[in-house]
N, C-alpha and C positions, 0 to 999 in steps of 0.2 A: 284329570284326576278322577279316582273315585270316592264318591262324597257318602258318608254314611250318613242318613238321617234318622234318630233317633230324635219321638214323638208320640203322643196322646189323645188321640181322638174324644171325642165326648164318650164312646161305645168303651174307650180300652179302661171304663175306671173300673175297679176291682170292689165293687160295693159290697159293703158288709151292714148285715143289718142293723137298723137304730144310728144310723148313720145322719148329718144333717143333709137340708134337701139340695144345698149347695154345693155337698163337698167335689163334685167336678166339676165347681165352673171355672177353674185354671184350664182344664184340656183343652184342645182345639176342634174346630171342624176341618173337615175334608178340605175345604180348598185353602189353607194356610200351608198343610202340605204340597200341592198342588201347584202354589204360589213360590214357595222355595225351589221347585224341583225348576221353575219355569224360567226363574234368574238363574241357574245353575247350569241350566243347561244353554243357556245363551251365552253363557261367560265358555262352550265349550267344555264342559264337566258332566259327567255321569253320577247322578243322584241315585243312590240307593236304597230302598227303604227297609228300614230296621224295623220299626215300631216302638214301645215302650222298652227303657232302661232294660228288663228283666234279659229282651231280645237280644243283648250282646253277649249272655252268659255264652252259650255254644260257639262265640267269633275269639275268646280268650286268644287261643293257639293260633288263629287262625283267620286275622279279623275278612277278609277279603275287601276291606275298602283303604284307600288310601287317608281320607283327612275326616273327624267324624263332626259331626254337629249336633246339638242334642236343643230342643223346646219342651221337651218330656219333665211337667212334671212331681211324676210320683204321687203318693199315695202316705197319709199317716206319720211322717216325721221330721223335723224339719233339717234335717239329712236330705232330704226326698230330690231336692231340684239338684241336687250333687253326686249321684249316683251315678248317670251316663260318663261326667267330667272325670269320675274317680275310674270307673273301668279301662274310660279313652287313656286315661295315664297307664291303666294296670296294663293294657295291651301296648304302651310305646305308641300310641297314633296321636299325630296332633288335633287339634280340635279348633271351633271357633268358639269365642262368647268366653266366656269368665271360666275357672278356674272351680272346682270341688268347693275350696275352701272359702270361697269370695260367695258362690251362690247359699251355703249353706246361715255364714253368717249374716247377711243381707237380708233371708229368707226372717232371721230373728228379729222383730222389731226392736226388742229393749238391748241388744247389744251394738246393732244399727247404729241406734239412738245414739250410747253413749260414744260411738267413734268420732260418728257427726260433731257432737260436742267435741269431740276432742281437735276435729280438725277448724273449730271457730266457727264452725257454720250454727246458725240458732236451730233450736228445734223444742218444743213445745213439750215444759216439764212435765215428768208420768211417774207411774209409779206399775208396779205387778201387783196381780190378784192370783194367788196361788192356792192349792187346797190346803196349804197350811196355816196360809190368812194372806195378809198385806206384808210387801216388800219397798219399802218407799214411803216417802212422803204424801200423801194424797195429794193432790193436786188442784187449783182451785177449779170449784165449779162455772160453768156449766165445763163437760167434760166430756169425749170419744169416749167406748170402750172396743176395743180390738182382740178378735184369736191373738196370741202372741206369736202365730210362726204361719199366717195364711196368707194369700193373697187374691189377686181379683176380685174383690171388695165381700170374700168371704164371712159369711157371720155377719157383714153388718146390714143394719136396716134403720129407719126413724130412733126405735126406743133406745139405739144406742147412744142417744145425746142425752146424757142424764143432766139432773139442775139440782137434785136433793139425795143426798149420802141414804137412804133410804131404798130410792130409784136406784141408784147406781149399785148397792149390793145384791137387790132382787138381779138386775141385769146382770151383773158379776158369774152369778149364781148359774144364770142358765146357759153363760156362754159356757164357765167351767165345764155344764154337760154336757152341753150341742158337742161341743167340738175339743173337749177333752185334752184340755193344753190351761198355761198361765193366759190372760186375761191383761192387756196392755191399756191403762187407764191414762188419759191422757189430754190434757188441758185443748180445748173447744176454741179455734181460732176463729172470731166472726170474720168474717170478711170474705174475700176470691180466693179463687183455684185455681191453679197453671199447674202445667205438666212439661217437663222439657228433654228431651232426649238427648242422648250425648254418644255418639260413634267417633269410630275411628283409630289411630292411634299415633303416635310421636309427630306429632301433637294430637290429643282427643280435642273434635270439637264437639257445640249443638248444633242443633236444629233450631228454626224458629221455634218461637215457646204458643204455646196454645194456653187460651184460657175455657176451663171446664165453668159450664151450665152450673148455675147452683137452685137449688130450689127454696123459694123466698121468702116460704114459712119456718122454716126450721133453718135455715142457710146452711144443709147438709148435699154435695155435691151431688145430682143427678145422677150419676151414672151408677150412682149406691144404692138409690129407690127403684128406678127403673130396670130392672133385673130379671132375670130368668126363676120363675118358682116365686116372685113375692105377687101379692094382691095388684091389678091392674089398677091403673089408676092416672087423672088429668092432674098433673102438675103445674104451677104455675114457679116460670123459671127467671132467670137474669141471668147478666154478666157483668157483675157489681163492680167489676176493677176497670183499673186504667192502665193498659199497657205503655208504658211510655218507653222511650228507650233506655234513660235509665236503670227504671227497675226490669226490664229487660236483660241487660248487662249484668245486674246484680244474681237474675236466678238465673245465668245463665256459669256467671263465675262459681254459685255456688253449688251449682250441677257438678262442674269439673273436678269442683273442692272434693266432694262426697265420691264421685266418680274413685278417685285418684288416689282418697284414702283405704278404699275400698278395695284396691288393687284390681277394679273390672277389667275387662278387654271386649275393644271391639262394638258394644250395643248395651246400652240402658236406656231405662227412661224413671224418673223421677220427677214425683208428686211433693209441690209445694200451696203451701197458705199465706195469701197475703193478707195482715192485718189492716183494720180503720185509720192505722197510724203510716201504712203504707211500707210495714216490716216484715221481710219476706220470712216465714220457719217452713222447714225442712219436714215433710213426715214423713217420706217410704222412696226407697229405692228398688226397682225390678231389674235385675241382668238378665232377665230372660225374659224379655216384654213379646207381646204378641204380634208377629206376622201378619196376622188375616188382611185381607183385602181390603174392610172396614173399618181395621184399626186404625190407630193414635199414625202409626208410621205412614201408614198410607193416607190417612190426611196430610201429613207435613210434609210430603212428596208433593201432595199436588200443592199445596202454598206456594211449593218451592220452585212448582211450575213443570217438573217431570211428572212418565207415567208412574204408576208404579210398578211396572217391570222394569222400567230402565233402573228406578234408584235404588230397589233391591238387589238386583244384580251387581250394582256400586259398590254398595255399604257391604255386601259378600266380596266381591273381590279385595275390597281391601283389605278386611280380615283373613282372608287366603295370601295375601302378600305378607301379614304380619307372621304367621307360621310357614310361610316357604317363600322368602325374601328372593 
């Protein structure tokens, strides 16, 4: 078949001035593409490359690819990760990976939130920071503050762990302007950080779960300091949990829980907090987690004891089997 790929290079953001100095650290580099085309092609398929969402406008009538696949994603709204999924429907072509409506509300943390709650799963009470004021309850301190519709640890850094209702609206304040959205405030879970991915489908399973670096002054995940565009700097880190199999199994159940309310398909990965009490909560799900070579997947490839060409080409085939059985 022919595979459309629809994607965002670091080069393809559309920067507009006054803009934050993060806002494309969602896009990808060159060999994430590179990386796809390379399982795709082993599996026997021809990869095509689209580029960014916009690039399918001229294929409406006429897409020339058979199944499309979209990591693109977007720019300014949080619409944005759902715009290739919405065309692939407007053109009749199937796709891999979630659904218009699946990426868009995932993409929303406080609507996220409240599904998670609704499907039993914990997730750590918040409130919104809106230009109109506060939407919620506050929530106790110490506290996250979050863009309300970004991801790849956009907008955050150290001062977003506030301790005093003082702290926390100066910070309110300037995410309001950095990044020009609500403002997701959100109770501060001391303890570890896992991440667990969840492919597949009838039945979706995980992967081994990973535990994320935390940094041991502030116990705010590593991978949120250490970033592209912030101040260089020597961390001193840990891995304060205990993975045991138990709670194993428990974020592994409650991956599938969020997965399944969610109605994804095919590939996530979600970020969880384990508390001092040893109680897992929920903060973010991505349907559209990164490929590269160096990511989270391709770690848990090699845990798993594959390359990672072979278990990319896997986790693609069998979502190619789910749209043309």
């Amino acid at each position: 078949m022919r595979i459309g790929l629809v994607y965002d290079l670091f080069e393809d953001y559309p920067w507009m001035e006054g803009e934050a100095f993060d806002a494309d650290a969602e896009n990808e580099p060159e060999e994430t593409v590179e990386a796809l085309e390379a399982a795709f092609r082993a599996l026997g398929h021809q990869p095509i490359r689209i580029g960014p969402a916009r690039n399918l406008l001229p294929h409406i009538h006429a897409p020339g690819f058979d199944v499309g696949m979209s990591i693109a994603e977007g720019a300014r709204s949080r619409n944005r990760e759902g715009e290739a999924p919405a065309l692939f429907e407007l053109m009749g072509v199937p796709f891999l990976g979630s659904d218009a409506l699946t990426m868009s509300v995932s993409l929303d943390k406080a609507w996220t939130k409240d599904l998670v709650a609704a499907a039993g799963v914990a997730t750590p009470p918040h409130c919104l920071i809106t230009p109109a004021g506060r939407v919620g309850e506050l929530p106790s301190l110490p506290a996250f503050l979050k863009p309300r519709y970004e991801g790849s640890a956009k907008g955050l850094t150290a001062a977003n762990k506030v301790h005093e209702a003082e702290t926390l609206e100066h910070q309110a304040n300037r995410l309001l302007s950095d990044y020009g959205q609500d403002v997701l405030v959100e109770s501060f879970v001391e303890g570890s950080e896992f991440t667990v991915a969840v492919i597949g489908h009838n039945p979706v399973r995980t992967l081994p779960v990973i535990q994320r670096a935390i940094e041991r002054e502030s116990g705010i995940g590593l991978h949120v300091l250490e970033r592209s565009g912030l101040p260089e700097k020597q961390y001193a880190w840990s891995l304060p949990g205990d993975l045991t199999s138990e709670l194993e199994n428990r974020l592994q159940q409650d991956a599938i829980a969020v997965f399944n309310k969610l109605e994804c398909n095919d590939f996530a990965r979600l970020d969880f907090r384990v508390d001092r009490d040893g109680t897992p909560w929920f903060l973010e799900i991505n349907p559209l987690p990164t490929f590269a070579p160096d990511g989270t997947f391709a770690i848990m490839a090699e845990l798993m004891g594959q390359s990672y060409p072979d278990f990319l080409a896997s986790v693609l085939d069998e979502s190619l089997r789910r749209i043309s059985p």
